[in-house]
C-alpha positions in Angstrom: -13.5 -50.0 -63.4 -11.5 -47.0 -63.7 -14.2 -44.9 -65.9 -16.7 -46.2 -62.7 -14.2 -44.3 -60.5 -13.9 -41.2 -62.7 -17.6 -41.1 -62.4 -17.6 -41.8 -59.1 -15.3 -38.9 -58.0 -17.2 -36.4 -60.5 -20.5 -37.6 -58.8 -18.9 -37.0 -54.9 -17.4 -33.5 -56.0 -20.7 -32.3 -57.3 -22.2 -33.4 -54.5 -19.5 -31.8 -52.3 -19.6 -28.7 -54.4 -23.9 -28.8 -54.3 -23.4 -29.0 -50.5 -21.2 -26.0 -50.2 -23.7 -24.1 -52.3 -26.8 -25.2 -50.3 -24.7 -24.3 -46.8 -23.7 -20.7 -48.5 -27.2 -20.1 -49.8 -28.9 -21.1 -46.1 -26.2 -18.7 -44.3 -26.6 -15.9 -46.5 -30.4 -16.7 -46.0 -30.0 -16.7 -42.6 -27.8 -13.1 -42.5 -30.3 -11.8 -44.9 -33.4 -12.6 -41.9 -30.7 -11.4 -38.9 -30.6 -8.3 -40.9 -34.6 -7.6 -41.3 -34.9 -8.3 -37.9 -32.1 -5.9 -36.7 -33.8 -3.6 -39.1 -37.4 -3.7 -37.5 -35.4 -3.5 -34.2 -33.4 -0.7 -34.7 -35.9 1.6 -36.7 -35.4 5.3 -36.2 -38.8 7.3 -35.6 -39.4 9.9 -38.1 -38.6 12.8 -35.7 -36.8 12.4 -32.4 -38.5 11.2 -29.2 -37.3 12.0 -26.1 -39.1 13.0 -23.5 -43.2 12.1 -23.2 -45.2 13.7 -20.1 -48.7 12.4 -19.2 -50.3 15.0 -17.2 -52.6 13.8 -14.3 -54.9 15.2 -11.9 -56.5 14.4 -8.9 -59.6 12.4 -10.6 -58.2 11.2 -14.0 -58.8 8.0 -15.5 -56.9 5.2 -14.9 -56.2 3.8 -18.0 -56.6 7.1 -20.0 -52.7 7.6 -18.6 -51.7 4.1 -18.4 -52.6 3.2 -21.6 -50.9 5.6 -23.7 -47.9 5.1 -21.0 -47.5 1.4 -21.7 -47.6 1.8 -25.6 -45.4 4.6 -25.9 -42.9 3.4 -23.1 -42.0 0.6 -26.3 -40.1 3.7 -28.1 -36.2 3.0 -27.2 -34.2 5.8 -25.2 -37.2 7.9 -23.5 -38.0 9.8 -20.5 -41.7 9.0 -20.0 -42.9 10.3 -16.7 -46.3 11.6 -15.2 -46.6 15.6 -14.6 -49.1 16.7 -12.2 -49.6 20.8 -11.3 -47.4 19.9 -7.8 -45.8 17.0 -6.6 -46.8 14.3 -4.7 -49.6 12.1 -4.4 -52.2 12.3 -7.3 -55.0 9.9 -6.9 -57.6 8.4 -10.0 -61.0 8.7 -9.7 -61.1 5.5 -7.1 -58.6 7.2 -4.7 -55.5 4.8 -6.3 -52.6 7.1 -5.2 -49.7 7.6 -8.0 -46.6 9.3 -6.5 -45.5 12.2 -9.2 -42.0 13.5 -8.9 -42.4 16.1 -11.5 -44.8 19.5 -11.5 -45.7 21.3 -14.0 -43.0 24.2 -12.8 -40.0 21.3 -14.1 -41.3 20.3 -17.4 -40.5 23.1 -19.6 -40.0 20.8 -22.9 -41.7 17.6 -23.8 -42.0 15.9 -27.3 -45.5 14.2 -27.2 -47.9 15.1 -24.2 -51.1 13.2 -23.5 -53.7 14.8 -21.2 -56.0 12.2 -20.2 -59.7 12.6 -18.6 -62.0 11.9 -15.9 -65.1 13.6 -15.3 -66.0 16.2 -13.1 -62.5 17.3 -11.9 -61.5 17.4 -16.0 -63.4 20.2 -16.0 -62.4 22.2 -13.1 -59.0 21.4 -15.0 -60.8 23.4 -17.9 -60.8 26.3 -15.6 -57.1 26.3 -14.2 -55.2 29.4 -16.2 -51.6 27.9 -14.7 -52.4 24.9 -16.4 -53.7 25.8 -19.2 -50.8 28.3 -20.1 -48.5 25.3 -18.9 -50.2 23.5 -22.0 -49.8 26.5 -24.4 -45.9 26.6 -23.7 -45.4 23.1 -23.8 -47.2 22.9 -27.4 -44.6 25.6 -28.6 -42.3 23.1 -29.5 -44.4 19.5 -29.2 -43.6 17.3 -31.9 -47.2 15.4 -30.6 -50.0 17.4 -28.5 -52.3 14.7 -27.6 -55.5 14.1 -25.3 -57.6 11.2 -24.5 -61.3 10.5 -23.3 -62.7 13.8 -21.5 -58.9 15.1 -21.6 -60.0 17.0 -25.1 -62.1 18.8 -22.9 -58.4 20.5 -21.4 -56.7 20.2 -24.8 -60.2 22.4 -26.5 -59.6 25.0 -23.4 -56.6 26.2 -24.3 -57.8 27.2 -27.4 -55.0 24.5 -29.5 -58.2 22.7 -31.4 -60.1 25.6 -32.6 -61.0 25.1 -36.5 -59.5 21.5 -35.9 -60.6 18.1 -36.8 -60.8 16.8 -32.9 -63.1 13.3 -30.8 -63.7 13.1 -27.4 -65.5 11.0 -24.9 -68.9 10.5 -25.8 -70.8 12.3 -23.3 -72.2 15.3 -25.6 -69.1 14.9 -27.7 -70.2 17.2 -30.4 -71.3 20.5 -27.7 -67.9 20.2 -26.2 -66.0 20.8 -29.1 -67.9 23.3 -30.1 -67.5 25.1 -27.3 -64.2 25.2 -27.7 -64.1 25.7 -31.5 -63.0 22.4 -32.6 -64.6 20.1 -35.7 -66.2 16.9 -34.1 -65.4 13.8 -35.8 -67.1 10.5 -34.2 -63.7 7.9 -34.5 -62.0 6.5 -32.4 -58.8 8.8 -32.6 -58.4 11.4 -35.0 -55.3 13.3 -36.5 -54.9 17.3 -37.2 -51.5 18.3 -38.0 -49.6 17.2 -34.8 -52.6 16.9 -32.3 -54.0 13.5 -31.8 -57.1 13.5 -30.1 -59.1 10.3 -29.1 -62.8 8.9 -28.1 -63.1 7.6 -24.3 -60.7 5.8 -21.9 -59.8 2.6 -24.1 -59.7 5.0 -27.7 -56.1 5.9 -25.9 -54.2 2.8 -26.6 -55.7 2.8 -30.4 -54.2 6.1 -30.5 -51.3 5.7 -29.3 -50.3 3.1 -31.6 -51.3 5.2 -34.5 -48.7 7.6 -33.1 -46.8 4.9 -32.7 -46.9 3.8 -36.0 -46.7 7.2 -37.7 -43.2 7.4 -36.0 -41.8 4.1 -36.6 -44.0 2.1 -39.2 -46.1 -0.6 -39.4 -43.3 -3.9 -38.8 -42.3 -2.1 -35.6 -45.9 -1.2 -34.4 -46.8 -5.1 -35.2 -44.2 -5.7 -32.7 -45.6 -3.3 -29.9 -49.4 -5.0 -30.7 -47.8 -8.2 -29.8 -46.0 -7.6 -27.3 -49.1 -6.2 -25.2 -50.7 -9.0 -26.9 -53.3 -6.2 -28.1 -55.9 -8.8 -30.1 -59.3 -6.9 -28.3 -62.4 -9.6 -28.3 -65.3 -7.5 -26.3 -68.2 -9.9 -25.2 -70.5 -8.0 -27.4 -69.8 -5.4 -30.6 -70.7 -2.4 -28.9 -68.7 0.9 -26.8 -69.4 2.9 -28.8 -73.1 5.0 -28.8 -73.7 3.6 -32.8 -73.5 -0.4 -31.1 -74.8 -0.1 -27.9 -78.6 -0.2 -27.6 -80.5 3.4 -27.7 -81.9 2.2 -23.9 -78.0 1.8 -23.0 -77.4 4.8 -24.1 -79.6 6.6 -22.5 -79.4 5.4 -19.3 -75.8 6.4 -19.2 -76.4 10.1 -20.5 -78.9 10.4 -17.5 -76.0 9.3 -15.3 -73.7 11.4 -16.4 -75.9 14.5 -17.3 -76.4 14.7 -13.4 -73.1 15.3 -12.7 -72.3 17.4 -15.6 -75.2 18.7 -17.5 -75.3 22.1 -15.1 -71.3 22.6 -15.8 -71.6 22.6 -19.3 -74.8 24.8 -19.4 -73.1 26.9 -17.3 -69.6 27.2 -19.7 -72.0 27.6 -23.0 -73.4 31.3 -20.8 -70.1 32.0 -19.6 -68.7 32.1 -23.6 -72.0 33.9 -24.7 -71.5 36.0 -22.4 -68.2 36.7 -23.1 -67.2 39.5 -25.8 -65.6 38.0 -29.1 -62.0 38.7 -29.9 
């Protein structure tokens, strides 16, 4: 009786003991997760973000600015804002009004710019010196320089992309940046040194969470994809001019060759024209 006792006390303190040693492991378990997840919360980008300006003009797409806004708004502690040449009302390419409480004349600094496009009135943007010099000084001390859609079209302009590695919209992607210089590469977004430059309108978001991910790595990005839920599934695999039938394809380089065909002709004499520096 008394060795059953013995045995039964050494059995209850292992048990005891064994319990105590499961309940440590789970908690430091558990401070070992709060710990990762603090870390993925609290990652530092690489360089310092503070301030990120999407320039927009009357006739800009839509979601060339508010995509790229509502990726990089997910960095912590920064002024995003949209810039416009004046104050005021700016209006997209439907007449949807944005009110923008900054020109062009306040922003003298920003860390990542994004200059989105449009169509037609992105290339009377092409033309505007103020803004175009506005660009030049900002890039000066940029960490990002960045365009999206028909937006390289502004970015090539101010001469930032010559000899670089640069996309654009499709519309006669490859005669636009030569024009202005620049290497055509058909992606989706493409990388040269600190300018990012992307294909049309939805290419944006894609590149702006590769910026978003070369600032803060991939656990942190995960988190941005998720919460915008960014999972894409198109109805069919095409948007781009290698997946969409050639008959698509032409029937939108008709449209838009009406409209802008004569512009660009016109920009090719004006350069030929022109004597090289």
């Amino acid at each position: 009786m008394k060795s059953f006792q013995i045995f039964l006390s050494f059995c209850l303190g292992f048990c005891a003991v064994t319990l105590a040693s499961a309940q440590t492991s789970k908690e430091d378990s558990l401070a070992k997760r709060h710990e990762e997840l603090m870390a993925i919360i609290m990652t530092q980008p690489k360089v310092p973000i503070k301030t990120i300006g999407i320039y927009v003009y009357d006739g800009y797409n839509t979601l060339d600015a508010v995509g790229p806004y509502q990726v990089l708004s997910e960095l912590m502690s920064v002024d995003i804002f949209f810039v416009a040449k004046e104050k005021g009302l700016v209006k997209n390419q439907r007449g949807l009004q944005v009110k923008v409480d900054k020109s062009i004349a306040d922003v003298k600094h920003l860390d990542i710019l994004v200059i989105p496009g449009g169509a037609r009135e992105t290339f009377m943007q092409t033309q505007d010196t103020a803004v175009l010099n506005w660009i030049r000084r900002i890039d000066k001390t940029s960490k990002y320089t960045t365009s999206v859609c028909t937006g390289g079209w502004i970015l090539g302009a101010t001469g930032l992309l010559k000899g670089k590695n640069a996309t654009t919209n499709w519309y006669r992607a490859e005669e636009f940046m030569q024009l202005y210089g620049a290497n055509f590469k058909p992606e989706r977004y493409v990388q040269d040194g600190k300018y990012w430059t992307s294909a049309g309108v939805t290419a944006g978001m894609d590149m702006a969470l590769g910026i978003m991910d070369d600032l803060m790595g991939k656990k942190y990005t995960q988190g941005v994809m998720l919460d915008l839920e960014y999972d894409p599934k198109p109805p069919y695999n095409a948007g781009s001019v290698k997946k969409t039938e050639p008959i698509v394809v032409d029937m939108m380089l008709q449209m838009y060759d009406m409209g802008l065909r004569p512009l660009l002709e016109k920009e090719k004499q004006k350069k030929a024209a022109s004597p090289k520096k």
